[in-house]
C-alpha positions in Angstrom: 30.3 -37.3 -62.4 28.5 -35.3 -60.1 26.0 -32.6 -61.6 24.0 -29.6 -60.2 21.3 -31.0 -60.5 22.8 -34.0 -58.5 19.5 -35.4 -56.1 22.1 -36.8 -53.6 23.6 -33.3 -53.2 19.9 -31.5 -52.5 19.4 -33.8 -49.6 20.0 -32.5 -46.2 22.5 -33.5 -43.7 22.0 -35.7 -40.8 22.9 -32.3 -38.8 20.6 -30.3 -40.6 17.7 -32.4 -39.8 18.3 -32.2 -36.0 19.2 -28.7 -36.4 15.8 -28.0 -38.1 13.7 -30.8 -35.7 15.5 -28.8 -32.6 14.4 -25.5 -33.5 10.2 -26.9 -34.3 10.9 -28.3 -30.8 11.7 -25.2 -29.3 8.6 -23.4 -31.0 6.0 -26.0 -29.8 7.7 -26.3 -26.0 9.0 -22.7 -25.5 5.2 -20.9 -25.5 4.1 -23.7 -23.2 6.6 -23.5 -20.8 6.5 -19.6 -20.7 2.9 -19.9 -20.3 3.2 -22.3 -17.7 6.7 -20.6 -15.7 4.6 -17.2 -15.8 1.1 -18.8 -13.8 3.2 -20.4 -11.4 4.9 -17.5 -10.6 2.2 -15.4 -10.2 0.1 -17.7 -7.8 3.3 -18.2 -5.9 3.7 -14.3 -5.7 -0.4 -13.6 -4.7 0.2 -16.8 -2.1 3.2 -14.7 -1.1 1.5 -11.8 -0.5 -2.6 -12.8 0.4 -1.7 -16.2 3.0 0.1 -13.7 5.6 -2.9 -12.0 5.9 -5.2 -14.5 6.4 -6.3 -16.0 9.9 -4.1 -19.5 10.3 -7.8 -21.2 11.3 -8.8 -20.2 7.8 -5.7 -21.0 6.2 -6.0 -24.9 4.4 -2.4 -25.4 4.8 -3.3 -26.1 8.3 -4.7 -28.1 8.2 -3.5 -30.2 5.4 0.1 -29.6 6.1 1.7 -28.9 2.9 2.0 -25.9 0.6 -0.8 -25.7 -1.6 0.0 -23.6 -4.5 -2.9 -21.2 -5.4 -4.8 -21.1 -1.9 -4.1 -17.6 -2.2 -5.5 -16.8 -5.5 -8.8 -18.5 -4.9 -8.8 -16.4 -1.5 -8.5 -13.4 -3.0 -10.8 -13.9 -5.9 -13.4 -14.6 -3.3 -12.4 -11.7 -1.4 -13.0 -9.6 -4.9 -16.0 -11.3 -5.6 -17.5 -10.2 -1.9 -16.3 -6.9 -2.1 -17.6 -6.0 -5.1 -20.6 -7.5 -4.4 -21.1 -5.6 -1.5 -20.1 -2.6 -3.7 -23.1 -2.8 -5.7 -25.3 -2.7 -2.9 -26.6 0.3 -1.3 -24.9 0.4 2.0 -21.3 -0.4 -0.2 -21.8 2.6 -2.1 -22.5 4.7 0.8 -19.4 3.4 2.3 -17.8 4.1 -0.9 -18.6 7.4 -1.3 -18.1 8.3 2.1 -14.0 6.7 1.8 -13.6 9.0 -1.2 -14.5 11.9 0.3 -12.4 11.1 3.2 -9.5 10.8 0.3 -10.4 14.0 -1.2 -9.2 16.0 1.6 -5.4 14.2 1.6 -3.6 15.9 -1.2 -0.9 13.3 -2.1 -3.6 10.5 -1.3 -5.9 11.8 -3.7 -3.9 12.2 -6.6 -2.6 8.5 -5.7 -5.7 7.3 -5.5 -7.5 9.0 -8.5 -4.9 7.8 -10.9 -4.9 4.5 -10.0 -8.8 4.4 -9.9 -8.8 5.8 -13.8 -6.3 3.0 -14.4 -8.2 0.1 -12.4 -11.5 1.5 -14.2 -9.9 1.6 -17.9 -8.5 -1.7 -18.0 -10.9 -3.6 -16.0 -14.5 -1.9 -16.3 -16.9 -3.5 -18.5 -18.3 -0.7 -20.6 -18.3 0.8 -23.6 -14.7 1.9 -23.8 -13.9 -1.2 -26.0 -12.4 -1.5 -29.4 -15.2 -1.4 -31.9 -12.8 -2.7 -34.9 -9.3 -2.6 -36.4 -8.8 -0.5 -39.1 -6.3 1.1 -41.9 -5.0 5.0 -41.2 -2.3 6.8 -43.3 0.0 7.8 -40.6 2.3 9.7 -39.7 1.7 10.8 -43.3 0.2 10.2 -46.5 1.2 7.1 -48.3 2.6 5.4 -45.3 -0.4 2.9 -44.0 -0.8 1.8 -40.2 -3.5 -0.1 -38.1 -5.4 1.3 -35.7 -8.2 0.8 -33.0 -11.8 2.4 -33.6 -12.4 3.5 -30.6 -15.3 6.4 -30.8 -16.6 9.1 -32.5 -15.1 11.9 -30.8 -17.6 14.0 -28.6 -17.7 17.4 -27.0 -15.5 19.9 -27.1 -12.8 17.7 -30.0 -16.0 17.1 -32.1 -17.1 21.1 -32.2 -13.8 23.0 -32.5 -12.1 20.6 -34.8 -11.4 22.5 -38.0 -13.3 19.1 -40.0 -16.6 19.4 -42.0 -17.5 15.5 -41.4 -17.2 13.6 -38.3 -14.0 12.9 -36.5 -13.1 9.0 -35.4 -10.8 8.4 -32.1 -8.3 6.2 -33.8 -5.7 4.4 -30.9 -2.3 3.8 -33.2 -0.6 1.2 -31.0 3.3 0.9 -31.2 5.1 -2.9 -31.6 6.0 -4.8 -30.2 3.9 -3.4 -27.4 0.1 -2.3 -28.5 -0.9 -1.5 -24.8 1.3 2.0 -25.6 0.3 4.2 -28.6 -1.1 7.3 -30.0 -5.0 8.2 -29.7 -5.4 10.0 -33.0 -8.3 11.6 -34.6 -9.4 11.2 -38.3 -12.3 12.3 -40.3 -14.3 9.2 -41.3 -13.4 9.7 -45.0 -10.1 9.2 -44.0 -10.3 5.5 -41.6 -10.8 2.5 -43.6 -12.1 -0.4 -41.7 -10.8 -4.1 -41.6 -12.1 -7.3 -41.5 -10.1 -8.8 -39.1 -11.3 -9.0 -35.5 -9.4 -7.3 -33.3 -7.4 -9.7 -32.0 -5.8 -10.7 -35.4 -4.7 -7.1 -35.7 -3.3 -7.1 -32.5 -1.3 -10.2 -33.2 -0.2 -8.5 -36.2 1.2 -5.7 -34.4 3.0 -7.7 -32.0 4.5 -9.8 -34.2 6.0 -6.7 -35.9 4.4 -8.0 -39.5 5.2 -11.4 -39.3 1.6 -13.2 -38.1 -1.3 -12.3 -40.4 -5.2 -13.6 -40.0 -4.4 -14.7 -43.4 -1.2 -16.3 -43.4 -1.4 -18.7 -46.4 -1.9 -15.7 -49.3 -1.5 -11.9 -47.4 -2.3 -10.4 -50.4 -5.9 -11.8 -50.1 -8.6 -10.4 -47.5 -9.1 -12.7 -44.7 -11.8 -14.8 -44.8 -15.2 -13.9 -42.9 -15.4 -15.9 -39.3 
């Protein structure tokens, strides 16, 4: 007679294991080929959009004959590379500040151009406008806990009419699955409690809306020091 507690009726079905070996497959190829599908593309859409403008005498597929994916990107990281090289220089920022001021006196240019200038320089500028660490906030009120970015103490005019007896911390609260939007906040220092974690962990832990933690084998312990 066949009990409960029956072995043969615990064991999974021939279906079940290709169900379950299926779906590990699709976790280990999926990121790779994502990863993978998403390069290609975008070397195929710089090609697209940097070989046009190049002179066919400096162009290798000319000499080669077939389509070489990626010319284009190592053309146009050269062409960075120079450029900004040149920008450093003396005579570049002459010629820089002499285009802007040229762009100041075009009203729908300049407000064009100054936006995406603050964009290119927040994103890409190497400079103190990093994350200094990840950290716990009650937000949006107390007894409901959410991670946030130290960014700075706040400065100027925040830091000397904010109604606060102790400093004030720019917190950025980012929103999931998407921490490039957010909230910048601003806390007294009493109230931001800083993490161990580096900043990428938490940032994985936002995205992954809970699920991924730097310490995935116990959560209820601290993560261990790197």
């Amino acid at each position: 007679m066949t009990t409960l507690f029956d072995p043969e009726r615990r064991k999974p079905s021939l279906f079940s294991r290709l169900r379950a070996s299926f779906l590990t497959g699709i976790v280990v190829i999926a990121p790779v080929s994502l990863t993978i599908w998403l390069i290609w593309s975008i070397m195929g859409w710089v090609d697209g959009f940097v070989l046009p403008l190049v002179p066919s005498r400096f162009n290798p597929e000319q000499y080669i004959g077939i389509n070489l994916r990626g010319v284009g990107v190592i053309i146009f990281l050269l062409f960075t590379i120079f450029v900004g090289w040149v920008a450093k220089g003396l005579i570049g920022r002459s010629l820089i500040r002499f285009a802007e001021s040229l762009v100041e006196r075009m009203p729908v240019v300049r407000s064009i151009y100054s936006g995406v200038k603050q964009i290119a320089e927040t994103i890409f500028a190497q400079s103190e406008r990093n994350f200094e660490k990840a950290c716990l906030i009650q937000y949006p009120r107390k007894g409901i806990w959410a991670i946030g970015f130290i960014s700075t103490g706040a400065k100027g005019e925040i830091a000397q009419r904010a109604e606060t007896m102790g400093n004030l911390i720019s917190v950025f609260v980012p929103t999931t699955p998407n921490p490039t939007s957010g909230f910048l906040l601003f806390f007294p220092e009493e109230d931001v409690i800083e993490l161990d974690m580096t900043i990428e962990d938490a940032a994985k832990l936002v995205i992954s809306a809970g699920l991924v933690y730097p310490n995935a084998k116990d959560p209820t312990q601290p993560a261990k020091a790197a």
